[in-house]
C-alpha positions as CSV (number, residue, x, y, z in Angstrom):
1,X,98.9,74.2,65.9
2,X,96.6,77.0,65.2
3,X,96.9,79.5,62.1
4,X,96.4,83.1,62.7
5,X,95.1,85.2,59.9
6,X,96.3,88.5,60.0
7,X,93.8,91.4,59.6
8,X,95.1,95.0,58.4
9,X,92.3,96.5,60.4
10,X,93.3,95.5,63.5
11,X,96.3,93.1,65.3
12,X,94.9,89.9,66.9
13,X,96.0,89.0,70.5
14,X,99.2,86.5,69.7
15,X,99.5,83.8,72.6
16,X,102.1,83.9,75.2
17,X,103.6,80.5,73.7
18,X,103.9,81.5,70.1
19,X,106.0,84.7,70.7
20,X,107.5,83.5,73.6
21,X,109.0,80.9,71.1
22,X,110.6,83.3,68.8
23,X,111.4,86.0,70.9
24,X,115.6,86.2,70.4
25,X,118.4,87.1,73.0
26,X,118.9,90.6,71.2
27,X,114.7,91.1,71.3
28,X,114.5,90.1,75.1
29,X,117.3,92.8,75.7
30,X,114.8,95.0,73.9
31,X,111.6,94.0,76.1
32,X,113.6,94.3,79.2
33,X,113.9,97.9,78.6
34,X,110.2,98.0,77.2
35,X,109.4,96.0,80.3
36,X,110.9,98.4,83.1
37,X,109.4,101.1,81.4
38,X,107.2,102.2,78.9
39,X,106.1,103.2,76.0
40,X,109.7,104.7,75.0
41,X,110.7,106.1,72.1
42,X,113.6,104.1,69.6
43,X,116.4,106.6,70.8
44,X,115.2,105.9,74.8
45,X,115.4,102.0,74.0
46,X,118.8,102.6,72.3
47,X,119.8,104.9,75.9
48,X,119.0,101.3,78.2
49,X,120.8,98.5,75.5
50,X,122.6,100.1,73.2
51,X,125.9,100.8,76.0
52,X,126.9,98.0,77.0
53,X,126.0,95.9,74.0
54,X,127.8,98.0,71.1
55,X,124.9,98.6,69.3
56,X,123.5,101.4,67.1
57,X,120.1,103.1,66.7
58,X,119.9,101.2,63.4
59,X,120.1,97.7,65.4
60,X,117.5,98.4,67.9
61,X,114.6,100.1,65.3
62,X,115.6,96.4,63.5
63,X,114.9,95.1,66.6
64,X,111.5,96.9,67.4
65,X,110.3,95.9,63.7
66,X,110.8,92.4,64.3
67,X,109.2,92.8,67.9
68,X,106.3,94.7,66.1
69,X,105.7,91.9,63.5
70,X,105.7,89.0,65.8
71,X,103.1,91.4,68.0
72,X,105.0,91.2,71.2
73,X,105.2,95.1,70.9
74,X,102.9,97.5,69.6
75,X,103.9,101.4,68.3
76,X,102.0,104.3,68.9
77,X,102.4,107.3,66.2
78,X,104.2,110.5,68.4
79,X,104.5,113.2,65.6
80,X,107.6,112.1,63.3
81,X,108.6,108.9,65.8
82,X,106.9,106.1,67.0
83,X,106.5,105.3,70.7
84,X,106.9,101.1,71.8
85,X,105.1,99.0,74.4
86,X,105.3,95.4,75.1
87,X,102.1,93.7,74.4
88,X,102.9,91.0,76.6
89,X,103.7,91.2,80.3
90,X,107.2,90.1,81.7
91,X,105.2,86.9,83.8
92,X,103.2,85.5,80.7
93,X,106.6,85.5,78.8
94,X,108.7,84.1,81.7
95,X,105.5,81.7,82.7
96,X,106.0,80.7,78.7
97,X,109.8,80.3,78.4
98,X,110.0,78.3,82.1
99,X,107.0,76.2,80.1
100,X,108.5,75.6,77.5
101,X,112.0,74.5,79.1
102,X,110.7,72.4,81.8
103,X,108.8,70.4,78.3
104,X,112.0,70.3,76.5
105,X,114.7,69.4,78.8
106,X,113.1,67.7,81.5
107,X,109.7,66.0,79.6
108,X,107.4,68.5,81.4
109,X,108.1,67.6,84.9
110,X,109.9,70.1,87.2
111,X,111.4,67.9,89.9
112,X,114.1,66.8,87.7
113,X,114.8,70.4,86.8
114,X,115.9,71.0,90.5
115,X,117.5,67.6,90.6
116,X,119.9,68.9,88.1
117,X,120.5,72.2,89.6
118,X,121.1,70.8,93.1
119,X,123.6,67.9,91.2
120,X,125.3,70.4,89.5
121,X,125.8,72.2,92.5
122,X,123.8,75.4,90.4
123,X,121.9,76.4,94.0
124,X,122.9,78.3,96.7
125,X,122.0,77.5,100.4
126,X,119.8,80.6,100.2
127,X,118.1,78.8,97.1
128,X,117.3,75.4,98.7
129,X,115.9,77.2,101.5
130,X,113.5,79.4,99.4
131,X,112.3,76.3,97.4
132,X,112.0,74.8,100.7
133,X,109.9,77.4,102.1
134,X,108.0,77.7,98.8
135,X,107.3,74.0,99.1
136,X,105.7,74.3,102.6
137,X,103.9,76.8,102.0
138,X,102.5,75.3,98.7
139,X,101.6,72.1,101.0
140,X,99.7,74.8,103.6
């Protein structure tokens, strides 16, 4: 695996993989809210997750640090507060946790994926005939 080295002077671009890997449950509520809409302040990202969660200001600005350090979001000075953007768009981190699943569970291949969600009775009508579509149309 490659190293970064971190340079003060500016952040280097991290790859999809890496964060994607060590991106929590609690941080991805985080980049949701980042996600639908940015750059927001602590106190806004604390107005989208904080509700229905039971968390405090305290918890997301622990959040956002960690978010920050693994460069999945970057901060941008706003007088005495800091204003948050994701670094990394919503389909390079899904395309990177989908990745990474299909590798672990399923030893990279997809088919069995589906075979397990159709087994397990996991898809809808609806969804067989959307993968069916996708399928024809990937064949086209």
């Amino acid at each position: 695996m490659e190293e970064w080295v971190s340079d003060s002077a500016q952040q280097p671009e991290a790859p999809p993989d890496r964060v994607s890997a060590e991106i929590t449950g609690a941080e991805y509520a985080v980049m949701e809210a980042l996600w639908q809409r940015s750059p927001l302040t602590a106190q806004e990202v604390c107005e989208e997750v904080c509700g229905p969660r039971g968390w405090s200001l305290a918890t997301v600005k622990t959040l956002l640090s960690r978010l920050v350090a693994k460069q999945a979001v970057d901060t941008e000075p706003d007088g005495k507060r800091f204003l948050y953007s994701p670094r990394i768009e919503r389909t390079d981190y899904v395309g990177a946790e989908s990745r990474r699943l299909v590798d672990r569970l399923f030893g990279g291949r997809a088919a069995p994926l589906f075979a397990h969600l159709a087994q397990s009775e996991a898809l809808t009508h609806d969804d067989i005939a959307e993968i069916e579509a996708l399928l024809k149309e990937l064949k086209s």
